[in-house]
VEXDREN-46762 format. One record per residue (C-alpha): residue number from 0; residue in three letters; chain; x, z, y. Coordinates in nm, 4 decimals. Example, Ala and Ser with C-alpha at 12.3 -4.5 7.8 and 13.67 -1.06 7.14 Angstrom:
<sites>
+------+------+-------+----------+----------+----------+
! resi ! resn ! chain !        X !        Z !        Y !
+------+------+-------+----------+----------+----------+
!    0 !  ALA !     A !   1.2300 !   0.7800 !  -0.4500 !
!    1 !  SER !     A !   1.3670 !   0.7140 !  -0.1060 !
+------+------+-------+----------+----------+----------+
</sites>
This chain:
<sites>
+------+------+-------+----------+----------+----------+
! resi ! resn ! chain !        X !        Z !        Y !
+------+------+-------+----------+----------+----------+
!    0 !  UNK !     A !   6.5279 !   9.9196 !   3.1686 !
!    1 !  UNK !     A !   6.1610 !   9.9421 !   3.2796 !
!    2 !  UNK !     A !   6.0361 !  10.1641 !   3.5702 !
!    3 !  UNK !     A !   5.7974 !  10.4812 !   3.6087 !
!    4 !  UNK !     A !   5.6968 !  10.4515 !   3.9592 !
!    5 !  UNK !     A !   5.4315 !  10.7368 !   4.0590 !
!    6 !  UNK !     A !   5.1764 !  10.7218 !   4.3498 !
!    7 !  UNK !     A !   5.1979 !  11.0447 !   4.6046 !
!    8 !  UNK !     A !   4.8386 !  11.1326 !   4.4130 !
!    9 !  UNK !     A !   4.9836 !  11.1396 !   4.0688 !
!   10 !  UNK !     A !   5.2851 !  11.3625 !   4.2235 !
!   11 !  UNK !     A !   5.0173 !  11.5934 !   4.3522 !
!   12 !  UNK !     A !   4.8127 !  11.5460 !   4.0034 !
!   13 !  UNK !     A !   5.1171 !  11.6839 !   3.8348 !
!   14 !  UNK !     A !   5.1949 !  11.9639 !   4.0771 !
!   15 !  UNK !     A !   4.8636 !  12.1190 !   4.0683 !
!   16 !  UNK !     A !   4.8827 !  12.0480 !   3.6707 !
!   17 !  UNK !     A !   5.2050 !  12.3101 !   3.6723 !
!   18 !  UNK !     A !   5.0563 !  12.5292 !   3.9394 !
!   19 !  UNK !     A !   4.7386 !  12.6270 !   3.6954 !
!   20 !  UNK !     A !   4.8868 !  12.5717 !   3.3709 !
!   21 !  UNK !     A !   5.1842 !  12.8756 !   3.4700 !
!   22 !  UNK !     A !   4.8535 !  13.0580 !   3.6233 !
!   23 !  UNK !     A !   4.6362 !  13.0438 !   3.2867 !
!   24 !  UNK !     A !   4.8960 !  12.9914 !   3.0272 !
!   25 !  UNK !     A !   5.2605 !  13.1180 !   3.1197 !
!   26 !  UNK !     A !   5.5633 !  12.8897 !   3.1649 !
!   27 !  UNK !     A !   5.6643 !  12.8592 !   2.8192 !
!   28 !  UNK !     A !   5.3375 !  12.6069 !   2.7486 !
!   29 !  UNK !     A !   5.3712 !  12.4897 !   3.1040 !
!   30 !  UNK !     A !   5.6973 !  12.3671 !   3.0129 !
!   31 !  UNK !     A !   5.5653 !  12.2653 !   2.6709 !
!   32 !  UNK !     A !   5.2704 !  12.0855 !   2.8176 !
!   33 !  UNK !     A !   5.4923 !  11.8888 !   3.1266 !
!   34 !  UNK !     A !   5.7141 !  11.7673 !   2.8679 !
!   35 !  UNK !     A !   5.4761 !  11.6179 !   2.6628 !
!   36 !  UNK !     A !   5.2816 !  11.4173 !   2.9256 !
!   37 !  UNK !     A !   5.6184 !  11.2907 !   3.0477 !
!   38 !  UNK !     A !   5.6783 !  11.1911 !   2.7067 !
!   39 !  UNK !     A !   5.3498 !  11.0021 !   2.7010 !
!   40 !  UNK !     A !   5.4631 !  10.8720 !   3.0438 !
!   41 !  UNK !     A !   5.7771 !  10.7545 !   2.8682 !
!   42 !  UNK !     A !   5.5937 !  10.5840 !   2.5846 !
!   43 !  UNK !     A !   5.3713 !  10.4178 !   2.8194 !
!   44 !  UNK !     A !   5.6593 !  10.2687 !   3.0263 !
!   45 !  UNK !     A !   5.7756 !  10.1124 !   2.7049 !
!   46 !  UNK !     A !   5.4604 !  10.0235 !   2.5600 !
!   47 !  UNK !     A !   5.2226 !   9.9606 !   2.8700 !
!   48 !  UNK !     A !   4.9396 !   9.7512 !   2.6915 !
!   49 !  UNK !     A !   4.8837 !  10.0938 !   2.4423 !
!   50 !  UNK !     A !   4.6393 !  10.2737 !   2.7099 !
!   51 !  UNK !     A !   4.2376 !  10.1576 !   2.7296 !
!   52 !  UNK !     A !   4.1521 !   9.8719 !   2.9736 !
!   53 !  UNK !     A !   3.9933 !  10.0287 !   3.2735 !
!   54 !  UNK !     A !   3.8511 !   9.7385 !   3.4429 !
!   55 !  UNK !     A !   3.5487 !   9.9295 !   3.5574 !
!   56 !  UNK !     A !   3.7344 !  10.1397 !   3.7916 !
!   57 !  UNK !     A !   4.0016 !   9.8467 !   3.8929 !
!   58 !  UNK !     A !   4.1215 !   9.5321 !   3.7248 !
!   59 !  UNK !     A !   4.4425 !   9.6052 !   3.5306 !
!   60 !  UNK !     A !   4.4297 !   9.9764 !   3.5016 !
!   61 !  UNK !     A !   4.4513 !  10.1575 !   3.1957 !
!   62 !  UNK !     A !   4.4137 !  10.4533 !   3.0624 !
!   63 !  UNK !     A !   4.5847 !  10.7090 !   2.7446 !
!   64 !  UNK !     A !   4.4479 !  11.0056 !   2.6971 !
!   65 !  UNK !     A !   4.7342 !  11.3317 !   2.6694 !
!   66 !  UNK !     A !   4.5537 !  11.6716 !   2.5848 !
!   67 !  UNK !     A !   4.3152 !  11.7493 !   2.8509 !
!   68 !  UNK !     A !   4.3979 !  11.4941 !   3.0638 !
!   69 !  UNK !     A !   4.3706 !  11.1129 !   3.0936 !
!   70 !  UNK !     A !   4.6805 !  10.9260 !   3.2697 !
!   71 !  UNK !     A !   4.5723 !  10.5907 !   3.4835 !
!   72 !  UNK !     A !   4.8257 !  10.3484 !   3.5177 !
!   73 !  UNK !     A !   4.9175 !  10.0279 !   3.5876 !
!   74 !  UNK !     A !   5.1207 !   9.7909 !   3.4026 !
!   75 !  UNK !     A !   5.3850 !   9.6049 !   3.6169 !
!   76 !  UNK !     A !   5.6539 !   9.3625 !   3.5725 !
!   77 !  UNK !     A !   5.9543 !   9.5974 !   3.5504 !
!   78 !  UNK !     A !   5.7415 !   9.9128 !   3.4179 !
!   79 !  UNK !     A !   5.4263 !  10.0805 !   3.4617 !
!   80 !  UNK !     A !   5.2746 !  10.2355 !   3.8160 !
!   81 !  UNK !     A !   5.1300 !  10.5792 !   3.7256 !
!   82 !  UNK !     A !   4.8348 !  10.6158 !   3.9964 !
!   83 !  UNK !     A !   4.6803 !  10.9737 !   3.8537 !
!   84 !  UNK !     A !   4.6317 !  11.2022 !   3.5851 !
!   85 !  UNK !     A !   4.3128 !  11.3795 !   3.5978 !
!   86 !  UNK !     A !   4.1572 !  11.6118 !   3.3349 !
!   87 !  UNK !     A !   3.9596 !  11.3814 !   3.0608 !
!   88 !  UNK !     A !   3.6089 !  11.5225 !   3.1809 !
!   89 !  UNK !     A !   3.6639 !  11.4559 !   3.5173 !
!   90 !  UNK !     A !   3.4481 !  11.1859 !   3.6860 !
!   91 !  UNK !     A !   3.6928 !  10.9294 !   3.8366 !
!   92 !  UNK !     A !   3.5581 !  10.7105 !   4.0720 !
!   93 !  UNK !     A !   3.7436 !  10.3580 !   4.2002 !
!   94 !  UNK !     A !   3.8530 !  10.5202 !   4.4861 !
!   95 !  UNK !     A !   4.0571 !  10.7838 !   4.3043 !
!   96 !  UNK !     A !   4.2771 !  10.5017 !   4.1927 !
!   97 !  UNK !     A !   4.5542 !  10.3511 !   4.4895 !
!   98 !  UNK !     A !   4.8851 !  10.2104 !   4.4582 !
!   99 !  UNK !     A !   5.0405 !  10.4253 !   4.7513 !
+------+------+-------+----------+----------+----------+
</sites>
């Protein structure tokens, strides 16, 4: 079975995700909106080459777009590495993106 491994940053992405999705829009579409992007995460991990080539921020990262936000990841041997999830307008830089 392939692997979703997530970087401290993407654990913090989807914690402050929750935090103002319950603030704005109630738990019922938190919970709505969670599951789906670990869905995505789910299709990712078994179909890693289905996200955008991101070789301008890093070689081998990729990117899918979920709702309002874009998930960066990494495709590796036994799964995929999920380094963030930021919102889709937000201007990610190269140094956004770390394996740790």
């Amino acid at each position: 079975m392939r692997d979703i491994r997530l970087t401290r940053a993407a654990e913090r992405d989807i914690g402050d995700i929750e935090r103002f999705s319950a603030a704005e829009f109630g738990s019922a579409a938190t919970f709505e909106y969670l599951t789906g992007l670990h869905e995505a995460m789910a299709h990712l991990r078994n179909f890693p080459g289905l996200g955008v080539p991101r070789d301008d921020l890093k070689p081998d990262v990729r990117s899918l777009r979920y709702a309002s936000h874009r998930i960066y990841y990494r495709p590796m041997p036994r799964g995929i590495l999920i380094q963030r999830i930021l919102h889709y307008a937000r201007q990610v830089r190269r140094e956004m993106l770390d394996d740790r």
